[in-house]
Kinemage of the C-alpha trace (Angstrom):
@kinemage 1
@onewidth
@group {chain A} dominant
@subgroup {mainchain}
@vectorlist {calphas} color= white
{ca unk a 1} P -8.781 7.033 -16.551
{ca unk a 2} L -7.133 3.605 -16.825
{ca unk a 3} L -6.178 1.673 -14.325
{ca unk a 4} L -3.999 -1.353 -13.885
{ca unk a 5} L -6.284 -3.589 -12.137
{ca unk a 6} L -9.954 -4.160 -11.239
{ca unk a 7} L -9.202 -3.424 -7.691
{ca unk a 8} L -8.010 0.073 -8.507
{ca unk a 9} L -10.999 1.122 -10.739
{ca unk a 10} L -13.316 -0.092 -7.276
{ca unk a 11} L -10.943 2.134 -4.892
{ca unk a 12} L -11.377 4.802 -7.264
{ca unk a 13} L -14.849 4.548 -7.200
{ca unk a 14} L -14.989 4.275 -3.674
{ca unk a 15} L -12.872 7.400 -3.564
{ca unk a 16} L -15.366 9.599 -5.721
{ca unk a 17} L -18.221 8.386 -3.796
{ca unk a 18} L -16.378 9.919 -0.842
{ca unk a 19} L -15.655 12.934 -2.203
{ca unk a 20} L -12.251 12.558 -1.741
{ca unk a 21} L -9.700 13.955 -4.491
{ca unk a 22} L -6.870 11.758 -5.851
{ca unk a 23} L -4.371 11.344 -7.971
{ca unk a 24} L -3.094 8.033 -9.856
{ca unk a 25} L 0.031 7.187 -10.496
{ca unk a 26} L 1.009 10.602 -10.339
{ca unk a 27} L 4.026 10.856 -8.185
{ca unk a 28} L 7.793 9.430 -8.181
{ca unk a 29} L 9.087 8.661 -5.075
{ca unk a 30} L 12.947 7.460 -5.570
{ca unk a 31} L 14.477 5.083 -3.424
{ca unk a 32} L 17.827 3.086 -3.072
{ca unk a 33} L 18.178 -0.906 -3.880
{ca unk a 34} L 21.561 -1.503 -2.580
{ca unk a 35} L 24.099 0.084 -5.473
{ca unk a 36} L 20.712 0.545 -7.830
{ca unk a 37} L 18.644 3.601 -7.968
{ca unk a 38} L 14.949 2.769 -8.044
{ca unk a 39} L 11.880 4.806 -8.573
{ca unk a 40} L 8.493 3.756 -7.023
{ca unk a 41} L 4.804 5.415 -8.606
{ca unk a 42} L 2.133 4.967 -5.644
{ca unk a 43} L -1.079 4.322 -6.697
{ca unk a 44} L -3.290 6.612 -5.442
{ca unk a 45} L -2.194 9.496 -3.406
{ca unk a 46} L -4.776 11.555 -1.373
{ca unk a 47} L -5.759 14.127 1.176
{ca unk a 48} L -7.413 12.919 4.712
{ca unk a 49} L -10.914 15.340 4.608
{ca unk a 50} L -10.423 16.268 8.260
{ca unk a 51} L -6.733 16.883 8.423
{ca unk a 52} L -5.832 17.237 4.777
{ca unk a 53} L -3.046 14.198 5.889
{ca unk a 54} L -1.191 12.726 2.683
{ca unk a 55} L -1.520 8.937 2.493
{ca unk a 56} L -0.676 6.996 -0.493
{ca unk a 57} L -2.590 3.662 -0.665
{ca unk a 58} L -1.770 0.401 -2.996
{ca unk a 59} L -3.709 -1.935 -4.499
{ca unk a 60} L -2.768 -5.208 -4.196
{ca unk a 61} L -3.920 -8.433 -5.437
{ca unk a 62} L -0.288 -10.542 -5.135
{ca unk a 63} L 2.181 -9.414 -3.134
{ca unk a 64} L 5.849 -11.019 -4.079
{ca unk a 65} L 8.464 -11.108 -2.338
{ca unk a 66} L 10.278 -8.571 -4.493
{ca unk a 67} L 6.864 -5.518 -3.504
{ca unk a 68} L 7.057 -6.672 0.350
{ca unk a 69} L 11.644 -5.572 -0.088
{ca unk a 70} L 10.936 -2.852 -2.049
{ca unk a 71} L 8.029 -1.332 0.620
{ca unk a 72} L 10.639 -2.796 3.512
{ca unk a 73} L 13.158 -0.587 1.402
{ca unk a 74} L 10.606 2.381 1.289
{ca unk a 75} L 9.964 2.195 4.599
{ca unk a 76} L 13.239 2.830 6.302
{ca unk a 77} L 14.243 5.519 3.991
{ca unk a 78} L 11.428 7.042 4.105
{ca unk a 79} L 10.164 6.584 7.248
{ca unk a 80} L 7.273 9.305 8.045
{ca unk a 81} L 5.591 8.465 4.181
{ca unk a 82} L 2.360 6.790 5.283
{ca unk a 83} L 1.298 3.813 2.477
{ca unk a 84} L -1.500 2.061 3.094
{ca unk a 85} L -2.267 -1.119 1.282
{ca unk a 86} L -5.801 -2.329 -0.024
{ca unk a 87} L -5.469 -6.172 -0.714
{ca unk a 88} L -8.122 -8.091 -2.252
{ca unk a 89} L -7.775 -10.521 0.070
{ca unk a 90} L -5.501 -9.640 2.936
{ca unk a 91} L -5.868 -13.503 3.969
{ca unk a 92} L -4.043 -14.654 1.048
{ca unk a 93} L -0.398 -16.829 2.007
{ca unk a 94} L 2.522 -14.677 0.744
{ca unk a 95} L 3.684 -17.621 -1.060
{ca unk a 96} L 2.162 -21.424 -1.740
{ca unk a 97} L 2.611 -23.784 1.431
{ca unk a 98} L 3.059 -20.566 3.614
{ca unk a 99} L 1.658 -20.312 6.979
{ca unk a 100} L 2.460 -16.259 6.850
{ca unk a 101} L -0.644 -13.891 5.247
{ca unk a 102} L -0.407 -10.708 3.608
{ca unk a 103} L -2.402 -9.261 7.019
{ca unk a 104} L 0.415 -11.255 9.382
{ca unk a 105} L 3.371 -9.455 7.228
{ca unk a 106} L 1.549 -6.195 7.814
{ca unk a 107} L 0.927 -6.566 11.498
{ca unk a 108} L 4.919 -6.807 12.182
{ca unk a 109} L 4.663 -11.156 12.449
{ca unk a 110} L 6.742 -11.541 9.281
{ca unk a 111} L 10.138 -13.393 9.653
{ca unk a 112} L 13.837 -12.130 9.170
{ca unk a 113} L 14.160 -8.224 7.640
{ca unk a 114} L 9.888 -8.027 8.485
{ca unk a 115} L 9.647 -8.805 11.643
{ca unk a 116} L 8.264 -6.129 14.137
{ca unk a 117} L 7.774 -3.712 10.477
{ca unk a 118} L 3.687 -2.872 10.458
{ca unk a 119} L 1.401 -1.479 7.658
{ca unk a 120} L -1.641 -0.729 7.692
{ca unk a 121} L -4.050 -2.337 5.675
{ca unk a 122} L -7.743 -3.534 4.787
{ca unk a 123} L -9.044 -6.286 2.144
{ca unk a 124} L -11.264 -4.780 -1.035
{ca unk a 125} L -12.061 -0.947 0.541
{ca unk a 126} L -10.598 1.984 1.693
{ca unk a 127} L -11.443 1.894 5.310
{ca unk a 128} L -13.666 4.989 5.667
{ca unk a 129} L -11.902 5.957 8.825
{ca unk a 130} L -8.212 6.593 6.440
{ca unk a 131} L -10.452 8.690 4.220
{ca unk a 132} L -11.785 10.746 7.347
{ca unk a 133} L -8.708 11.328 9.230
């Protein structure tokens, strides 16, 4: 299987050694950009081991401004979809001379159409407690 990024080959990993079945890039999930018609693939969709829950979960190295709207976007029209996001640094500014982190954008602290929206999120591994929900 190919992946996109290094970080995505280590999740994968991470997954197998867990015993958890995925899927990559498998599934279209359409959403709306004002007046445009956008689709967004997930990375990796999978199923919780104790509750068989659906999360998909993104790797991210960067996050742009353009991701953070379009999961913002996702987000309020889709609003029971759980993504997750694996950064490989959650610590990283969103932008250079930025205060604001990946990790303060995901804990609601993000300014304007962010603020008070939360994620949930871990740096370089799936957090074993996702995979055993």
């Amino acid at each position: 299987m190919l992946f996109r990024s290094g970080l995505e080959k280590e999740i994968s990993k991470q997954l197998k050694r867990n015993n958890i079945s995925f899927t990559y890039e498998k599934d279209k999930i359409s959403f709306l950009v004002p007046e445009t018609k956008k689709v967004y693939t997930p990375d990796f969709k999978i199923k919780t081991k104790n509750s068989g829950k659906i999360i998909f979960i993104e790797g991210k190295g960067i996050w742009v401004y353009e991701d953070r709207y379009k999961h913002l976007l996702l987000r309020q029209q889709y609003p029971n979809l759980d993504i997750r996001f694996v950064f490989t640094n959650a610590k990283n500014k969103i932008r250079k001379g930025s205060k604001t982190t990946y990790a303060d954008i995901c804990e609601g602290r993000g300014r304007g159409e962010f603020k008070g929206i939360t994620w949930k999120y871990a740096s370089k591994k799936i957090p074993k407690e996702w995979l055993e929900e």
